[in-house]
C-alpha positions, 0 to 999 in steps of 0.5 A: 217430588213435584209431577208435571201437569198440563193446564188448559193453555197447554202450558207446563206447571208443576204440582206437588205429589198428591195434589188436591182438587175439588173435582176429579174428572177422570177420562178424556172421553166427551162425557169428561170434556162435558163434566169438567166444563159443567164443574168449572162453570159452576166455580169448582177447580177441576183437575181431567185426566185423559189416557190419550195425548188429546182430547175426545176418546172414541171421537178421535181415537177410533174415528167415530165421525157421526152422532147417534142423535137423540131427537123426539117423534117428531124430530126435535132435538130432546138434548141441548146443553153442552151437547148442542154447543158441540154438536153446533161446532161440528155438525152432524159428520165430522174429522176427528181432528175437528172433534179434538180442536173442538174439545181442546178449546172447550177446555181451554175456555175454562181457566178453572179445568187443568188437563192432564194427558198420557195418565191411566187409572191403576189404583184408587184409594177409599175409606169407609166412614159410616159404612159407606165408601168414599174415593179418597185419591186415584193414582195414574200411571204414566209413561217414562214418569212416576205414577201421579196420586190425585185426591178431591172431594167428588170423583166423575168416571168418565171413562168408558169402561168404568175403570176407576169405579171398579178399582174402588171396588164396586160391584159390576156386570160385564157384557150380557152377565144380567141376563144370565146367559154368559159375559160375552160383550157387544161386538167391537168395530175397527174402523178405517178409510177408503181411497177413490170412493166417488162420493157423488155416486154413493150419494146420488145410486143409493136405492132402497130396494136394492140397497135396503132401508137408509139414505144419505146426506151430503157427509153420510151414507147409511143403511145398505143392509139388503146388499150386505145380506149377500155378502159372505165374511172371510172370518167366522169371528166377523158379521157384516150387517150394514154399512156406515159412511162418513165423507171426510175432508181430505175426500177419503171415506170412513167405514163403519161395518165390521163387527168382530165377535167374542172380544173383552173390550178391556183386554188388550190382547183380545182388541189387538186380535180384532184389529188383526181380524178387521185388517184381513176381513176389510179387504175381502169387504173392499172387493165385495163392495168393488162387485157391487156398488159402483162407486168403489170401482176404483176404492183402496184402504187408507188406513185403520183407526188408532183405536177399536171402537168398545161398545160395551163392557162393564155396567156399574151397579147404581141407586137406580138400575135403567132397563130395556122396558125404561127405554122402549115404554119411555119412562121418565123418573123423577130423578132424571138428569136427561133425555135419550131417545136412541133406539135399543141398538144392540150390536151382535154378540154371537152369529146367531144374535138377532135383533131383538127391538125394532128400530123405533125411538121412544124418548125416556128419561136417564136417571141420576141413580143411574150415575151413582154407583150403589154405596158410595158417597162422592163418585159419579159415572158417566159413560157407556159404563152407568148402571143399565142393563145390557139391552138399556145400554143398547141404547143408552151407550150413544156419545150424546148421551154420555155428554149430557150425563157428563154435564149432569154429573159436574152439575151435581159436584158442584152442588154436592160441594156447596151443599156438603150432600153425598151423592147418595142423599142427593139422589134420595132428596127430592128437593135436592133432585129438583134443584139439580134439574132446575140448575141444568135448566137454566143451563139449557138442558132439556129435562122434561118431555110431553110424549105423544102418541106415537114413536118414529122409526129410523 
């Protein structure tokens, strides 16, 4: 029976059952948007496969409305590529309408990529030749239609939970697991909007002694962490550590600021309980806010984000592992496909965290290794979900990060097809390495970094 299938022109076309593609992009995440259009670009035929009705994952379903930047001591930008592309068409603040348009007609650029939207991972099919572990086909789930199978030569997980490298059965870490404590995760964050906000007095009263260390542009307030030290959560699941402003067009306000603790991002039940607990704590949030600050004298909720914004859960075990000392001592492998250089960020994982790193950014290198999950031979991560210790992730976690991942790994698909190399022996081959970052510069990004002596702080 033939599925139906969404092109890039958003057009129906109907495909046979288990259809076959050279490339596999699975998420419709910004790391997948970037995979499939590095793959294209190179030539490949690309089939993305997005869970959601658009294009962009936390971008637009969780409203996540600004970059975590990576820029060096000296405040150049160490990333380029495709991240710049999208960074130039939306700035630093956005609309997650601008966001899905500019993912939409990204994908639509590429003739090559065919998009698929509403499709789950729930099964994936492997082999073993020569004892290692090949993807031969990941089946999708989706509503009101029968499931749809999809085989390819190289799979690219972009999802942000690394859902299709752990139905293939690779090992992972969940949460803070490496550090052997517990599982429990970094805390989850339901983003909303506020009505009535006077912007121009956020921008023009913030005050760093009353409000502590941050500052503002015209689309972006953050910081306020001494005012939010007095603040006293109506939930004991709930930590308020600072707040996060976005100016949106339609003159409403995001927040980001509710940290809701003990929730497996994976579960449903456990994200709805934090949309509950975010929908009861907001308002006594809106009223602490009205006694404090001016600007929100008159402020109402607009509304809730459609999705909770998932820091962190699984982290897949690779050919190489990046750590909390990779990121602080600013290690750049030989094998690295990018540069990062977010601070180690590590949200609350229970009341008691504490912040373990100051907020200084070193720039360090993110290897390929990373992006291969350990054993197999055509699979490729690119996520929040790369093998990275919970502390690394801290910093490794950020979009812009996963985008350049994203570009890397369709770059390394299309060299693994011309070159008919696993993954594996192309990240064990140095001239294969070297031909890899050669290619993602000419591509504009940016591979290699001359630290100075100092780092910079937020």
């Amino acid at each position: 029976m033939a599925a139906l299938v969404f092109c890039a022109s958003g057009l129906p076309v109907a495909i046979d059952a288990a259809p076959r593609t050279a490339v596999l992009v699975v998420g419709g995440t910004p790391a997948g948007v970037a995979a499939a259009v590095a793959a294209a670009r190179r030539g490949e035929d690309v089939t993305l496969v997005a869970a959601d009705p658009q294009l962009g994952g936390v971008l637009t379903d969780a409203v996540m409305d600004q970059w975590d930047l990576n820029v060096a001591p000296d405040g150049v930008p160490v990333e380029s590529g495709i991240f710049s592309e999208i960074h130039s068409a939306l700035g630093d603040a956005f609309t997650a309408d601008d966001a899905a348009r500019v993912f939409e007609r990204l994908v639509a650029s590429e003739p090559r990529i065919h998009a698929i939207f509403d499709a789950r991972p729930v099964g994936v099919r492997v082999s073993n030749p020569d004892g290692e572990t090949q993807v031969d086909a990941v089946t999708f789930a989706r509503p009101d239609e029968p499931d749809l199978m999809l085989t390819a030569s190289e799979v690219i997980d972009a999802t942000d939970d690394g859902d299709v490298a752990a139905l293939a059965g690779a090992r992972y870490d969940v949460g803070r697991q490496d550090t052997g404590i517990d599982e429990r995760m970094q805390a989850v964050t339901l983003m909303f909007t506020l009505d009535g906000v006077d912007w121009g007095a956020v921008l023009r009263d913030y005050r760093v002694r009353s409000d502590g260390p941050g500052g503002t542009d015209s689309r972006r307030a953050w910081g306020f962490a001494t005012l939010m030290a007095g603040y006293r959560c109506a939930s004991p699941d709930v930590l308020v550590r600072d707040l996060n402003l976005g100016y949106e067009g339609d003159g409403s306000v995001t927040v980001n600021a509710i940290d809701v603790l003990g929730i497996d991002g994976r579960s449903a039940t456990d994200l709805a309980r934090a949309r509950s607990i975010t929908e009861n704590e907001a308002p006594n949030l809106l009223a602490y806010l009205r006694a404090h600050l001016t600007a929100f004298a008159h402020a109402r909720i607009g509304h809730y984000a459609a999705a909770v914004y998932v820091r962190e859960t699984r982290h897949v075990l690779g050919l190489a592992w990046l750590t909390a000392d990779d990121v602080w001592g600013g290690v750049l492998p030989p094998d690295r496909i990018g540069l990062s250089s977010y601070p180690l960020d590590l949200h609350p994982v229970t009341t008691t965290s504490r912040l373990a790193y100051a907020a200084v950014r070193h720039v360090y290198g993110v290897p390929f290794g990373a992006l291969v999950p350990r054993g197999f031979t055509n699979l490729l991560l690119a996520s929040p979900a790369i093998s990275a210790s919970h502390e690394a992730a801290g910093s490794a976690r950020v979009i812009p990060t996963t985008i350049e991942e994203g570009e890397a790994a369709g770059a390394a698909a299309a060299l693994a097809r011309q070159r008919r190399l696993s993954f594996i022996a192309l990240d064990q081959t140095p001239a294969d390495i070297a031909t890899l970052q050669a290619d993602l510069r000419r591509n504009g990004a940016i591979i290699d970094y001359a630290a100075p002596s100092q780092s910079i702080a937020l």
